[in-house]
N, C-alpha and C positions, 0 to 999 in steps of 0.2 A: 897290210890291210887285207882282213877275209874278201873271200867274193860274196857272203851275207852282208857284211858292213859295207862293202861298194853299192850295192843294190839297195841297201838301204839309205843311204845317201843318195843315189840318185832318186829316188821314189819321194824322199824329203824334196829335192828341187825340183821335180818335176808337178808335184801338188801346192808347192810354195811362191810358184812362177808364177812364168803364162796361161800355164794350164790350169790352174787352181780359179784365175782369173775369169778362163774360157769358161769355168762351169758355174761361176757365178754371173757371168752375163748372159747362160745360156737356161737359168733357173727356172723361167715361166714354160720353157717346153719339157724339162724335164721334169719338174715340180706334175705337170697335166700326165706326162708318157706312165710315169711310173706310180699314178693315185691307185689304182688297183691292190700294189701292193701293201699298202700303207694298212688293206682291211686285212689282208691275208697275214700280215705280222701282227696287228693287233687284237684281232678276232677272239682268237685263243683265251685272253685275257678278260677276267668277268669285270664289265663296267663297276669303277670305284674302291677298284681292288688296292691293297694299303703297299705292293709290292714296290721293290726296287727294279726297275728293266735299264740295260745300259743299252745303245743302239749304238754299234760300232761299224767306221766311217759314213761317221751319220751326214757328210756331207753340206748341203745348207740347213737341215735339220726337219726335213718335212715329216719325214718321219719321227723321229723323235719328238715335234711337237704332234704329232697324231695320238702319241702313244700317251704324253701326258694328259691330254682331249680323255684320252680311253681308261685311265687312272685317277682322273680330279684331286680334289687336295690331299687326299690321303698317301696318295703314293711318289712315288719321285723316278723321272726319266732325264736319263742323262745320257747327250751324244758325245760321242768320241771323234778325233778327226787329225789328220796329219798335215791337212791344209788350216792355213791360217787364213787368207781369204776367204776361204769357206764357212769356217769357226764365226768370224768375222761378220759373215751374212747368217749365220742362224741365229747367232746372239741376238741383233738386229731385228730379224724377223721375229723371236719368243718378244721380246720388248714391247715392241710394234702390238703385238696380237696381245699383250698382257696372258701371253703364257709363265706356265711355272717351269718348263722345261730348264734346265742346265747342262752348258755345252764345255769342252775343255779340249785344249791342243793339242795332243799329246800322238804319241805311236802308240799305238794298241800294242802292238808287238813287244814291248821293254818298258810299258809304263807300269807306276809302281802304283795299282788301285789296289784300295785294301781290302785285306784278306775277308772272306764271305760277304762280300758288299753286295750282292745284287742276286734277285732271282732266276733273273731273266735276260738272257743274252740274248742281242735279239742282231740280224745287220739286213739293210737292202742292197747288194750286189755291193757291198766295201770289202770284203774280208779275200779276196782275189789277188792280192797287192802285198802280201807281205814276204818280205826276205825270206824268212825261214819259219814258215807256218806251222812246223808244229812247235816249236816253241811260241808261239803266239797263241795259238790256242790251248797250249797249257796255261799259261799268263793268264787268259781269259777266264781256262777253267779256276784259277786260283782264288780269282776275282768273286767268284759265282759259291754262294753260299751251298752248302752241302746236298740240298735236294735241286738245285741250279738249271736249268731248262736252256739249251742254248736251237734256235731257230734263227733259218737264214734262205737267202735266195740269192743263188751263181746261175751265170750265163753257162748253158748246155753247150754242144759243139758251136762251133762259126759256123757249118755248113748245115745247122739250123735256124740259123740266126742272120738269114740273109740282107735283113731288114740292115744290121750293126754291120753288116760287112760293106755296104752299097757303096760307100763315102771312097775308101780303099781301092778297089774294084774299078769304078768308073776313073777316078783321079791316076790308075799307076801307068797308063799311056804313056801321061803326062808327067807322072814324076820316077822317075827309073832308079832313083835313090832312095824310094819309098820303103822302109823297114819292113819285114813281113811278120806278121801277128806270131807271137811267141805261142806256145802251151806246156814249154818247161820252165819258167818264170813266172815272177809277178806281172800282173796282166787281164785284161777283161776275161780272157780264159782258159786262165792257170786251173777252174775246176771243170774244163770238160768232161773230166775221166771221173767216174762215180767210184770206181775201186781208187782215183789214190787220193782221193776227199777220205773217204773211208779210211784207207791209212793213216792220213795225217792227223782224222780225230781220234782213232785208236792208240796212237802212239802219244797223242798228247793226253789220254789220260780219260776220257770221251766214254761214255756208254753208251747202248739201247739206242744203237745209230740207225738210222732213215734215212735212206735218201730216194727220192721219188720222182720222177718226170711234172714237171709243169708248163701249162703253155696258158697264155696269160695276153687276151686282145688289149691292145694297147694304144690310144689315138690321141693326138694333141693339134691344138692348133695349126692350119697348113700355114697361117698369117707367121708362126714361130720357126717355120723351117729353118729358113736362112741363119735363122741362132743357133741352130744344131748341125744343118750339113755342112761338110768341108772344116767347122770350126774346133772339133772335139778331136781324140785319137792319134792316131798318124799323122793325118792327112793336116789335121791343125795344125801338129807341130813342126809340119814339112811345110807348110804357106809359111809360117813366121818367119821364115829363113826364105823364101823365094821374090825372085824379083815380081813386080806389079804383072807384068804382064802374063806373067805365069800363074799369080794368083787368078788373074782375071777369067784364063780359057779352064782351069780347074775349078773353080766356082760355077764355071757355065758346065761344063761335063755335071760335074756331082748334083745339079743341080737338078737335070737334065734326068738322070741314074733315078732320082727319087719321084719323079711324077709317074710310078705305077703304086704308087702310096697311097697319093695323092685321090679322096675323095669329095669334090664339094667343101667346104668349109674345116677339113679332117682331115689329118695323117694318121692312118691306121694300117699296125702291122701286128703280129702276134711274136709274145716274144716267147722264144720257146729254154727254160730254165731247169735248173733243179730244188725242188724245198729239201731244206735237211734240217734234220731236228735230231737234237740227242739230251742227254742227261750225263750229270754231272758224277 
């Protein structure tokens, strides 16, 4: 077995679990954290436009239903996703909302979408995760019809991103087995480095690449914390495994870690990212 096919299997059970689980319980603060960027992907595109846009790890699909919102009947948005819980709750939610959106299960990475299907590539912070990324972003390019747009947003350094580190941080006291944040793998930031995003779209095939700093104020319910500290990331998947009592004083630390967040009725932090956009 390659070390791409080990990692992709694990990235398969890791979004198919608990974790896939965690981020479907954790939706109403993430759905609020990340509305911002749902304008900054869709923007671009002219209300009612007849376009194909695929939105890759479109997660519970708020995005993806944004974008169909941004295209009405004429055009077709369809999200990608490697978690089936997740797939699961966006189906549900276009339903629910009598959206036209459509969602499918698959690995971006080796699914077989057909050839020039879409204008418009679009992901919010999914495309971090894959085994062997530049073949998935050629995959993507393949996907993408000949004048094909592909726009996206990855987490910049950790050590801008103090807001996504906190959970880690305060909990490793406490947990001394706690895994340490990757940046040569899949992972929340596998694209800190703007020269090897650069490469990996160049090599899969990518033009008239961009990549730009963004920082992006971001605030969600303080009532939602407790669905997002300690439950996501490491730190999540290090409580699953720990006894009660250890969840218990890690839940009070992380907890603890986030009230300089913490304003009034609001968690606001700024998330500091990169937009990349290229052509096909």
């Amino acid at each position: 077995m390659t070390n791409e096919t080990t990692i992709e299997a694990t990235q398969n059970a890791i979004w198919n679990g608990a974790a896939g689980n965690a981020w479907v319980a954790a939706q109403p603060a993430l759905d609020a954290m990340f509305e911002p960027f749902e304008a900054l992907l869709t923007e671009p595109i002219p209300e009612g436009s007849r376009e194909a846009v695929l939105d890759v790890g479109c997660g519970a699909g708020a995005t993806t239903i944004a974008m169909a919102r941004r295209l009405g009947g004429g055009g077709r948005s369809v999200g990608v996703d490697i978690s089936a819980p997740l797939i699961a709750a966006a189906t549900a939610r276009a339903a629910r909302l009598g959206s036209p959106a459509t969602f499918v299960c698959a690995d971006a990475e080796c699914h077989a979408f057909g050839p020039d299907s879409f204008d418009r590539i679009i992901s919010r912070f999914g495309v971090m995760f894959f085994s062997d990324p530049v073949m998935a972003f050629a995959n993507l390019r393949r996907a993408g019809t000949s004048s094909a747009e592909l726009r996206f947003v990855a987490w910049r350094d950790p050590e801008d991103n103090p807001f996504m580190t906190t959970a880690e941080r305060a909990a490793a006291p406490l947990l001394p087995h706690l895994p340490p944040r990757r940046r040569d793998g899949p992972g929340q930031f596998a694209f800190t480095d703007r020269n090897h995003v650069a490469r990996i779209l160049d090599a899969a095939g990518w033009r008239d690449i961009d990549i730009a700093p963004l920082d992006v104020a971001c605030r969600f319910a303080a009532a939602d914390l407790a669905r997002f500290a300690g439950h996501l990331g490491p730190v999540g998947a290090a409580l699953r495994e720990a006894d009660e009592a250890t969840r218990a004083r890690v839940t009070a630390a992380v907890r603890t870690a986030f009230e300089p967040y913490v304003h009034g009725p609001d968690v606001r932090f700024v998330a500091a990212c990169w937009m990349v956009g290229a052509r096909r």
